[in-house]
Every structure is written in structure tokens, then in C-alpha cells.
C-alpha positions as a Markdown table, in Angstrom:
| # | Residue | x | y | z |
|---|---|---|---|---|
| 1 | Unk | -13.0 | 1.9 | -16.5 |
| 2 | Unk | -11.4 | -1.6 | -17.4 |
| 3 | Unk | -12.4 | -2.8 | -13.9 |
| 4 | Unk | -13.1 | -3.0 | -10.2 |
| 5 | Unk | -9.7 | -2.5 | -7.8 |
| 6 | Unk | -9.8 | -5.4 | -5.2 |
| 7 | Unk | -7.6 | -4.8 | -2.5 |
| 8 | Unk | -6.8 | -7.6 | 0.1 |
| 9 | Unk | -5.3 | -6.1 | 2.9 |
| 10 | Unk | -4.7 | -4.8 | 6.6 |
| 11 | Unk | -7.0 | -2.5 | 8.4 |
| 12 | Unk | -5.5 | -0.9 | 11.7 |
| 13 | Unk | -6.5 | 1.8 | 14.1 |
| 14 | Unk | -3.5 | 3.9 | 13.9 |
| 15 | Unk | -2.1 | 5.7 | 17.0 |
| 16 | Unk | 0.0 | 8.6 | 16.1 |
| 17 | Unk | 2.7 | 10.1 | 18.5 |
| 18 | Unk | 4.9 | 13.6 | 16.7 |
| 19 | Unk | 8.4 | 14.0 | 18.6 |
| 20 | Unk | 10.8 | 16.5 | 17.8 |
| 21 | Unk | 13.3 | 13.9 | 17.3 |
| 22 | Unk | 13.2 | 10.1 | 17.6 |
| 23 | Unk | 14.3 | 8.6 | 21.4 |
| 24 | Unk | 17.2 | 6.3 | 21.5 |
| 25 | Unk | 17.2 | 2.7 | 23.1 |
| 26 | Unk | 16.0 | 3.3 | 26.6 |
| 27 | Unk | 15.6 | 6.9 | 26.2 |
| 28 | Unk | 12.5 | 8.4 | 27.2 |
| 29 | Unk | 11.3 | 11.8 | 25.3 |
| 30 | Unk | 8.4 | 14.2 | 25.3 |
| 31 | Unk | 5.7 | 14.0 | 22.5 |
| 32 | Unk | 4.2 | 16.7 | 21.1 |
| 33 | Unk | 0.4 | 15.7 | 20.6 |
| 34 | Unk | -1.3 | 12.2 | 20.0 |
| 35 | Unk | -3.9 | 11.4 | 17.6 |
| 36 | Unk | -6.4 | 8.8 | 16.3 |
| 37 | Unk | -6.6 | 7.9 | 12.6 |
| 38 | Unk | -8.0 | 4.7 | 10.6 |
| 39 | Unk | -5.1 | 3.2 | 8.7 |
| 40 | Unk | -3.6 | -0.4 | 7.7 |
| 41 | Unk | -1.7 | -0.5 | 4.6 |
| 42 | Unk | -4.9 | -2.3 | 3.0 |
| 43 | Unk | -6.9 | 0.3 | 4.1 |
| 44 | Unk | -5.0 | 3.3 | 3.0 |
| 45 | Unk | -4.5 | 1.8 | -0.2 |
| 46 | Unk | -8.3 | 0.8 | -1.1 |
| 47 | Unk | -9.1 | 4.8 | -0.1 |
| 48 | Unk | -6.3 | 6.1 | -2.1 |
| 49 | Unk | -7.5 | 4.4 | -5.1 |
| 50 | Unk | -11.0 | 5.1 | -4.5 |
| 51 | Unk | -10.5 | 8.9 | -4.1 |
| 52 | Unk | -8.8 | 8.8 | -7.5 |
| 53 | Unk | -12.1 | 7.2 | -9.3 |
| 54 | Unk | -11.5 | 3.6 | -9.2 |
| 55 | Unk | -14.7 | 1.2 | -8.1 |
| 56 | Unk | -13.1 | -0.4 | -4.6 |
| 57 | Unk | -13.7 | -3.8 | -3.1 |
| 58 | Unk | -11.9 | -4.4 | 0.0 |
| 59 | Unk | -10.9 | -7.7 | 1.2 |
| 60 | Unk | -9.8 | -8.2 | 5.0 |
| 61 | Unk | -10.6 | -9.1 | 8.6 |
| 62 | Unk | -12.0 | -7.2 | 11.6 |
| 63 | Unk | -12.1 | -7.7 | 15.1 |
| 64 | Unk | -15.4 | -8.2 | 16.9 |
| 65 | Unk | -14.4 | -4.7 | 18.9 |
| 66 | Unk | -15.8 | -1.0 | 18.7 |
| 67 | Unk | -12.4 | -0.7 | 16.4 |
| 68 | Unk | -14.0 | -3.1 | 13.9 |
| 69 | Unk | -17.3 | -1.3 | 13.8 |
| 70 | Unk | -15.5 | 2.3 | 13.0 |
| 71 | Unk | -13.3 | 0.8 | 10.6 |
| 72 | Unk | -15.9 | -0.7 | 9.0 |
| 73 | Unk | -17.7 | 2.5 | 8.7 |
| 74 | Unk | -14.7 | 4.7 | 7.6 |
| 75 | Unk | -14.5 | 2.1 | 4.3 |
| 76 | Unk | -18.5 | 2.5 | 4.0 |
| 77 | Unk | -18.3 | 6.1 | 4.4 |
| 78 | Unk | -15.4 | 6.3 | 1.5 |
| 79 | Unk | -17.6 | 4.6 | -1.0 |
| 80 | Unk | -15.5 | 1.1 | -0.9 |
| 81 | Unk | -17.6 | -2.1 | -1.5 |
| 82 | Unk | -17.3 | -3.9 | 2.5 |
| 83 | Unk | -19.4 | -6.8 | 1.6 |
| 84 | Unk | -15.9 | -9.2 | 2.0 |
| 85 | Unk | -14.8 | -7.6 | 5.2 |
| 86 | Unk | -15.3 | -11.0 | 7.1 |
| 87 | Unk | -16.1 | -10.3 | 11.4 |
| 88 | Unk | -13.4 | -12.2 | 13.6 |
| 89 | Unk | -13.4 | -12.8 | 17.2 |
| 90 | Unk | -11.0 | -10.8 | 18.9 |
| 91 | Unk | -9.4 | -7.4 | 18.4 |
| 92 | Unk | -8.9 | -5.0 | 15.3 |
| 93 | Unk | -5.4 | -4.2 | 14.4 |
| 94 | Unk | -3.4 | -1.2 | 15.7 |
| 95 | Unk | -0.6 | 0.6 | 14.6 |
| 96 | Unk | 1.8 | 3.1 | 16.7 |
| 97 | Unk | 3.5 | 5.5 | 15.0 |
| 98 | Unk | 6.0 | 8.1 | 15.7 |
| 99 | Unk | 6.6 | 10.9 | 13.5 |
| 100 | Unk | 10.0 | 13.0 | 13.9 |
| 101 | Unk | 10.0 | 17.1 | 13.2 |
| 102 | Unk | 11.4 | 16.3 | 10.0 |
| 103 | Unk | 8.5 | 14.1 | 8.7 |
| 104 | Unk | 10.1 | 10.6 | 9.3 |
| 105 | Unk | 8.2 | 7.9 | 10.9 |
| 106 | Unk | 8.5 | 4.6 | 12.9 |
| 107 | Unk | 5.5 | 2.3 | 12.8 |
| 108 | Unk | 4.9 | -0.9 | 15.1 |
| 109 | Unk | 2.2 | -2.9 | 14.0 |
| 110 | Unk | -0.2 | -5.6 | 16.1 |
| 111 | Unk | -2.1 | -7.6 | 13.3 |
| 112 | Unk | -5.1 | -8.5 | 15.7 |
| 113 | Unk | -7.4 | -9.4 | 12.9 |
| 114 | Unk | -5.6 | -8.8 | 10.0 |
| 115 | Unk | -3.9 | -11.9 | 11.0 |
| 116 | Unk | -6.6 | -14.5 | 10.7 |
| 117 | Unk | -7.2 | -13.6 | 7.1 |
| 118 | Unk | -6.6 | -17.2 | 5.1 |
| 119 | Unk | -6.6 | -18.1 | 1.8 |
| 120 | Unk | -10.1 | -19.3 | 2.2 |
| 121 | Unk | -11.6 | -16.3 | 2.7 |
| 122 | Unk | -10.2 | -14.6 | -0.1 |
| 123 | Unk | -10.6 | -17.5 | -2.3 |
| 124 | Unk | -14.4 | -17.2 | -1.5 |
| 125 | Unk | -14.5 | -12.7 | -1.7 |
| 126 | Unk | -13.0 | -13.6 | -5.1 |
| 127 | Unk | -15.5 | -15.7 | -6.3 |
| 128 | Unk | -18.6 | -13.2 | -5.6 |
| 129 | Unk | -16.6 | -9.9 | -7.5 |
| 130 | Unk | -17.9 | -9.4 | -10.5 |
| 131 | Unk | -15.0 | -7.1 | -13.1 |
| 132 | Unk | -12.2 | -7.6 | -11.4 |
| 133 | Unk | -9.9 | -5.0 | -13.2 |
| 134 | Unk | -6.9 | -4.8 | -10.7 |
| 135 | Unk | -5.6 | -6.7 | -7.2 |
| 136 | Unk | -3.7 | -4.7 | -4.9 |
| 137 | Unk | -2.4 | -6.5 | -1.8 |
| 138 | Unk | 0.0 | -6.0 | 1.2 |
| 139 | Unk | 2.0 | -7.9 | 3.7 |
| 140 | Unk | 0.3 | -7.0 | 6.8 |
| 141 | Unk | -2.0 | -10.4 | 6.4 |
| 142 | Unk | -0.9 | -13.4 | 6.5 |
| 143 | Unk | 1.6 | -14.6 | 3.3 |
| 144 | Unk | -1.1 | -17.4 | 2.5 |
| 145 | Unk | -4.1 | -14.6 | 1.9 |
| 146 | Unk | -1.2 | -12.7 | 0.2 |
| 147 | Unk | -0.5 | -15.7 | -2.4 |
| 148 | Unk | -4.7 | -16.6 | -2.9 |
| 149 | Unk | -5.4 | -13.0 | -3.8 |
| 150 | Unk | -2.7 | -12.9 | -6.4 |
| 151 | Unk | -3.6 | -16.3 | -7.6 |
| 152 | Unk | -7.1 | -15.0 | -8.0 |
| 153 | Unk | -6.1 | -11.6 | -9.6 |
| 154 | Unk | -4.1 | -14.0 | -12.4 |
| 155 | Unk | -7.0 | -16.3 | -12.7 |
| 156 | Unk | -9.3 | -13.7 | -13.4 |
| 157 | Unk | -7.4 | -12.0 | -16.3 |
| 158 | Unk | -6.8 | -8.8 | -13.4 |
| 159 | Unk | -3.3 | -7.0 | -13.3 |
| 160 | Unk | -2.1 | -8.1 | -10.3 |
| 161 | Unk | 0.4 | -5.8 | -8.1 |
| 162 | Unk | 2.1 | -6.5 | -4.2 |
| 163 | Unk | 3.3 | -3.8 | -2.2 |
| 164 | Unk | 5.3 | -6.7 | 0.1 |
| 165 | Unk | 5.6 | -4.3 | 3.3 |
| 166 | Unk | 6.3 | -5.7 | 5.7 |
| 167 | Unk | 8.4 | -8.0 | 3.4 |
| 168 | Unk | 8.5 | -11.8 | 3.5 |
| 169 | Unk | 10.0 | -15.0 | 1.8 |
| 170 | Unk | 7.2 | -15.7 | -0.7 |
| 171 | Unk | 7.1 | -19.0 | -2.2 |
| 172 | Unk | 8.5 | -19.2 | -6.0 |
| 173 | Unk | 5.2 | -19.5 | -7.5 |
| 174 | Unk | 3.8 | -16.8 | -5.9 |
| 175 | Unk | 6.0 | -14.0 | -7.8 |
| 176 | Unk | 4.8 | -15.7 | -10.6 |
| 177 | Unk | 1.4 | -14.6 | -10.2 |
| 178 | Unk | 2.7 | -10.7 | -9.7 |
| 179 | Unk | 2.7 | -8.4 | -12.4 |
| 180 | Unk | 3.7 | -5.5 | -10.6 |
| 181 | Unk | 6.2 | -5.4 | -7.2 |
| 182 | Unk | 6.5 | -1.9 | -5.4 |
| 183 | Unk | 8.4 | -2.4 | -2.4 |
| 184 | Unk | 10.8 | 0.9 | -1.5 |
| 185 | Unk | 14.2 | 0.1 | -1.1 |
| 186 | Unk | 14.5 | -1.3 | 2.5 |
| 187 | Unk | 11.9 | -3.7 | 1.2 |
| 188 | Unk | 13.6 | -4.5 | -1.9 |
| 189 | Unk | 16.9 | -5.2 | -0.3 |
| 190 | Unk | 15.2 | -7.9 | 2.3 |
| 191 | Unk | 13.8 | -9.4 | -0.5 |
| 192 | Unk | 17.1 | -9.7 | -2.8 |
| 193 | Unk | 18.8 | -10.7 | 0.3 |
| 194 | Unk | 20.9 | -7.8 | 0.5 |
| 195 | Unk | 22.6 | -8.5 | 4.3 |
| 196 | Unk | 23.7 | -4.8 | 5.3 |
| 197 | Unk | 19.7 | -3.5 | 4.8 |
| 198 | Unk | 20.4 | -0.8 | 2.2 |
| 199 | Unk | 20.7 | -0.9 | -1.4 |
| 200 | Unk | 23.6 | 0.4 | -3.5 |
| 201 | Unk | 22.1 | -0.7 | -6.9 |
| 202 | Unk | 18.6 | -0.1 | -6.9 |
| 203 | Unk | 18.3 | -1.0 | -10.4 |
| 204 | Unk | 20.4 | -4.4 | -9.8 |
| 205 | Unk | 17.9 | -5.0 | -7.1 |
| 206 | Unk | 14.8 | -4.2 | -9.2 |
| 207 | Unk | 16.5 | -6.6 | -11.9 |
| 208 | Unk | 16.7 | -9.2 | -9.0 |
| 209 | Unk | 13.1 | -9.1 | -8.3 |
| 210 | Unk | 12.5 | -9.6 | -12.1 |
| 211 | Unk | 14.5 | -12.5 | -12.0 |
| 212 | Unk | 12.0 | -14.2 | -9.3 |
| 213 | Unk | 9.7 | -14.6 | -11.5 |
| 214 | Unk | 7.4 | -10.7 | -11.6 |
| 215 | Unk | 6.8 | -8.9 | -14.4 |
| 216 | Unk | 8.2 | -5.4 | -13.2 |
| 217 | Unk | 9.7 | -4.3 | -9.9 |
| 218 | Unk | 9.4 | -0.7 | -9.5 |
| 219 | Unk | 11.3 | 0.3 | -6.4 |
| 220 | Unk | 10.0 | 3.6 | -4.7 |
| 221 | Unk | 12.7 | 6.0 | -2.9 |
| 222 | Unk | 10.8 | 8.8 | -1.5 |
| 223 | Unk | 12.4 | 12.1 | -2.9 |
| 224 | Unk | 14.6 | 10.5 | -4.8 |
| 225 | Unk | 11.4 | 8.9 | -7.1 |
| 226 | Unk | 11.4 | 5.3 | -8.3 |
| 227 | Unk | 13.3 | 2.8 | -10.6 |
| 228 | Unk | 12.0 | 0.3 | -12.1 |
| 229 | Unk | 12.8 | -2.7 | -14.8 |
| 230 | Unk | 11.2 | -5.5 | -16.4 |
| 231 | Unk | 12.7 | -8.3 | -18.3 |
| 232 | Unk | 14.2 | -6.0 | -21.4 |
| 233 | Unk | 14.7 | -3.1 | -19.7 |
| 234 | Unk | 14.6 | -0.5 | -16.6 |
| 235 | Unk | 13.9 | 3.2 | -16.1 |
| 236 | Unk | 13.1 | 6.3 | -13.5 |
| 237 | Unk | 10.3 | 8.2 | -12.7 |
| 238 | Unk | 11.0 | 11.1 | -10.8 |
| 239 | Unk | 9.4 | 12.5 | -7.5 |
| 240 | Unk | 7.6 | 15.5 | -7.2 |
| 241 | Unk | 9.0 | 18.3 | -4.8 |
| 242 | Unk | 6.5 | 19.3 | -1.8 |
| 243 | Unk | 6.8 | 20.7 | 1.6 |
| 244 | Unk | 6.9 | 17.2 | 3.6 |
| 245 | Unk | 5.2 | 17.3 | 7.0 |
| 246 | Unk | 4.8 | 13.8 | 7.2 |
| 247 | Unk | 5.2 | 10.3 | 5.3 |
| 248 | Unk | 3.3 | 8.2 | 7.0 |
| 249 | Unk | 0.7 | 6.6 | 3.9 |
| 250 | Unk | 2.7 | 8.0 | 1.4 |
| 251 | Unk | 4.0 | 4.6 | 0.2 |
| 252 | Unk | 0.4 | 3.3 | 0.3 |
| 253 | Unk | -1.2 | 6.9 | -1.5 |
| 254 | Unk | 1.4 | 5.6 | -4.0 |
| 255 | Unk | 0.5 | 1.8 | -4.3 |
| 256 | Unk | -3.0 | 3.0 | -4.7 |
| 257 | Unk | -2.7 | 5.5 | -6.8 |
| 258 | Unk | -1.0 | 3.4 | -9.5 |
| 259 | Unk | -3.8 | 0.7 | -9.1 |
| 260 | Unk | -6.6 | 3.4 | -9.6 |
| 261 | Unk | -4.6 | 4.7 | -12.3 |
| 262 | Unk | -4.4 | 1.3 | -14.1 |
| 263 | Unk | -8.1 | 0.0 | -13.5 |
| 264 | Unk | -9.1 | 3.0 | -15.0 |
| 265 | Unk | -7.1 | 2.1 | -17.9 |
| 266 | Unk | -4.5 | 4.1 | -18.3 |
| 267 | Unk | -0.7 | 3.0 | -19.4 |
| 268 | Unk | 2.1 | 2.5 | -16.4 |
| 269 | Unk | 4.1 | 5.6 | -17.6 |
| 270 | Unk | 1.1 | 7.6 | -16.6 |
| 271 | Unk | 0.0 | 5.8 | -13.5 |
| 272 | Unk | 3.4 | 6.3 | -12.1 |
| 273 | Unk | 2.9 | 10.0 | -12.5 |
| 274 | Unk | -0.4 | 9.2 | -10.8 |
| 275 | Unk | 1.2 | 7.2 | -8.2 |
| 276 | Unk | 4.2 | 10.2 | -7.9 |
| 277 | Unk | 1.5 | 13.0 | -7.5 |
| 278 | Unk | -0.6 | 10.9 | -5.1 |
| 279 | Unk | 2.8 | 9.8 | -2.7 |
| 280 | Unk | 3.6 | 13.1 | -2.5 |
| 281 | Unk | 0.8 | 15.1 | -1.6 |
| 282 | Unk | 0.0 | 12.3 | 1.3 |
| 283 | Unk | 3.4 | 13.5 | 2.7 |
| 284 | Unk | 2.0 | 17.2 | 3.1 |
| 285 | Unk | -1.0 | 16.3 | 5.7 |
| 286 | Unk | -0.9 | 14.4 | 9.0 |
| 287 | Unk | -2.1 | 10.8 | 9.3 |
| 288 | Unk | -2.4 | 8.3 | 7.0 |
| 289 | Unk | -6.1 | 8.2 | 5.7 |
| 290 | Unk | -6.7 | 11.8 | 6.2 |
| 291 | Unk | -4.1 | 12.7 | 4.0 |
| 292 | Unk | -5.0 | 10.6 | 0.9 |
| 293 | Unk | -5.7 | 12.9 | -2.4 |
| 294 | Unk | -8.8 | 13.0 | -4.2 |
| 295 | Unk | -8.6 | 13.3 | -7.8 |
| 296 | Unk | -9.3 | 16.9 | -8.2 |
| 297 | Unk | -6.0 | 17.2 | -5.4 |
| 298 | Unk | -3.7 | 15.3 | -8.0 |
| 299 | Unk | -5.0 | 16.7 | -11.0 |
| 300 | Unk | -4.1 | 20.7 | -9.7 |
| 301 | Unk | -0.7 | 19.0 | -9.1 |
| 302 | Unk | -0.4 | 17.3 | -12.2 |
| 303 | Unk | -1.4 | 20.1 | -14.6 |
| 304 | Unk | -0.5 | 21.2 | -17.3 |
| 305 | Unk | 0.5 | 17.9 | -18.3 |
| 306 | Unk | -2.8 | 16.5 | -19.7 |
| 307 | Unk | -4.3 | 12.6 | -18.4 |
């Protein structure tokens, strides 16, 4: 272990609607069951890479509700340090979520909480970790806590990584402080300021987000796996085939994954493979925390290729 995984992040009771098919503007359709899950992109990440073996801090806000309190638990209960999940007056974030018969989702996110994280807080959950191996953060907090936590990851000697979902237009200085960018390619193209939405060069993109200043941009495209590049040069890593139910987390399973995978010190061919295994088998279980891999879960996948 080279170090404790601090993720700053989002944490969201998640509301969860499956529909044959998606409704159209103004169309109204029937559902086919609802359900309750904890989620929030910081959440699901800080489990994913816990599952895996990595030592967990989590970072992040909570309302004052009955939502706080069981989110609060669901991190205890996974084994994830909550000593820097700061109480806030008002509500907890929620998420709603459809998911289509093929697996695809749409998720609308209220920050609640997650909103009133500042750079002050995570200036001063910084300043009582102790190892800090590896920061993961998100964008569903505010871009200030977002720029403090990587800030703090680089200050510390940590490998710092952003998952910028939702994206936004981060200050210069804050790619700076990034040494890995996994956005998938929606993401990416917001970021490069591609108008249309969709990327025809995912490699030019990830090139693009090199040339704001990161150290690698690895952009993740579902079944189609992930390209990535650094300054001298770029490369794939290739998805793994599974029966897809539904991909809601799989983006965070992956995000965490690779962070567990480097705070435990392996290389970033292998933690892609980590983060490839862990993406796909989140897309073979409903929800988004429930269907985070533990490490025995990635390992069966994995094999025979050794660790």
C-alpha cells in the first residue's frame, strides 16, 4: 500500500426509475419498478475503491436530514474513514435516474449538500489525513472544493486524478494540479469545446486535454474501452465484454477502481485493467452502489492474467 485514497466528492440518495424505453419531450410512459439506492459520484467512487482494498477517506457534505444520517452509515458500514464528512443545514443530495431496457441511463442531479462543500473544508479534511497516497474527485461539488482537493493531492506528493462529470470550465491552474483526467467522451468533448457534443477524434481530444496542462487524459467509451495520451504518446485499453443490465456507476466503478489500483501501488497499464474489469461488472447489477465489485469479483474476471 503506497497510501490512503481521499476522495472529495458528491453523496446522493439515488432514485431509480427502469422504462422499457426512454419518453420523449412531453411524453408520458409507464415505469417498470422504482427503487432506493445510496449513490453520488463521490460516493460510488470512495466504495468502488474500497471494495478493491484501498484505505478510504471521504471528503464531502451532508444535509441535516434522515438522507444524511443513512448516507453517513452506508460509508461507515463500507469501511470508509467519515471523520471529514462535514453536517450542513438543509437537505442531502438526490439523484433521479431512468434506466432504458437496454441498460442506458438518464440522471438529473439536485446537489442539496454536495453544493456547500468549499475549499475550506477540504483544505482543513486535508490537513488531518495522514498517507495520502491518491485524490480522486468529481464535479458534482462545487469547482472551488474540486480545485482545493487537487491542490492538496499535489501538495502532498499524492497522484492526483478528476473524473470532471458533470464537466466544467476549470481555471488554467487547476489542470495543472491533475495528473490523471477520466472524463468519457461527452465529457471530453465539453471540455475541448467540441460544439456538436460528440467526438470524432477521441485521441485528438485526449491530446487536447494534455495540452491544458494534465499529465494524461484517458477518455472512457463504454464498450468501446478507453484511449488515452500523455505528452509523448497515446494508446487503448480495451473493454471487457459482459451482459449489460445497467450502466448506471459504471463510470464511477471505473474512476475507483483505477485509484484503488494505484494507491495500492500498482503501474497504470494494470490499473486500467482494474478500472476495465471493475466498469464492467458494475454494468451487470442494478443501482449504482449495490453493483460495485469487491476484489475477489474483479479478480474471477481478471484471471488468468496474474496482478
Amino acid at each position: 500500500m503506497t497510501g490512503c485514497v481521499v476522495v472529495v466528492g458528491s453523496l446522493n440518495v439515488d432514485l431509480v426509475v427502469t422504462v422499457d424505453r426512454m419518453p420523449d419531450p412531453g411524453e408520458t410512459v409507464l415505469g417498470t419498478s422504482v427503487q432506493q439506492h445510496a449513490g453520488g459520484k463521490g460516493l460510488n467512487q470512495a466504495v468502488a475503491a474500497a471494495r478493491l482494498g484501498a484505505d478510504v477517506h471521504m471528503v464531502g457534505a451532508l444535509g441535516t436530514d434522515a438522507s444524511g444520517e443513512w448516507l453517513r452509515s452506508v460509508v461507515v458500514g463500507e469501511g470508509i474513514d467519515d471523520s471529514a464528512l462535514l453536517a450542513v443545514d438543509g437537505p442531502s443530495g438526490t439523484a433521479l435516474i431512468e434506466v432504458d431496457g437496454a441498460g442506458a441511463n438518464r440522471i438529473v442531479v439536485v446537489p442539496g449538500s454536495n453544493g456547500l462543500l468549499t475549499a475550506d473544508d477540504v483544505d482543513r479534511a486535508f490537513a488531518a489525513i495522514d498517507g495520502v497516497g491518491v485524490v480522486l474527485a468529481q464535479g458534482e461539488v462545487p469547482p472551488a472544493a474540486v480545485a482545493a482537493a487537487m491542490r492538496a493531492g499535489r501538495a502532498a506528493g499524492a497522484v492526483t486524478i478528476l473524473n470532471p462529470a458533470p464537466p466544467h470550465q476549470y481555471p488554467e491552474e487547476v489542470y495543472a494540479d491533475v495528473d490523471y483526467i477520466v472524463p468519457n467522451e461527452h465529457e471530453a468533448a465539453h471540455l475541448t469545446g467540441d460544439p456538436t457534443g460528440t467526438l470524432a477524434d477521441a485521441t485528438g481530444a485526449a491530446r487536447a486535454l494534455v495540452d491544458l496542462g494534465v499529465g494524461c487524459a484517458i477518455i472512457t467509451r463504454g464498450a468501446r474501452g478507453a484511449i488515452w495520451a500523455n505528452s509523448s504518446t497515446t494508446g487503448t485499453s480495451g473493454a471487457i465484454p459482459v451482459k449489460t443490465i445497467d450502466t448506471v456507476a459504471a463510470g464511477d466503478a471505473y474512476c475507483g477502481a483505477f485509484a484503488s489500483a494505484l494507491a495500492q501501488g500498482l503501474g497504470m497499464g494494470e490499473a486500467m485493467r482494474w478500472a476495465s474489469g471493475a466498469g464492467a461488472l458494475a454494468t451487470t447489477i442494478r443501482g449504482a452502489v449495490p453493483s460495485l465489485p469487491r476484489l475477489e469479483d474483479l479478480e474471477n474476471l481478471l484471471e488468468p492474467q496474474p496482478r
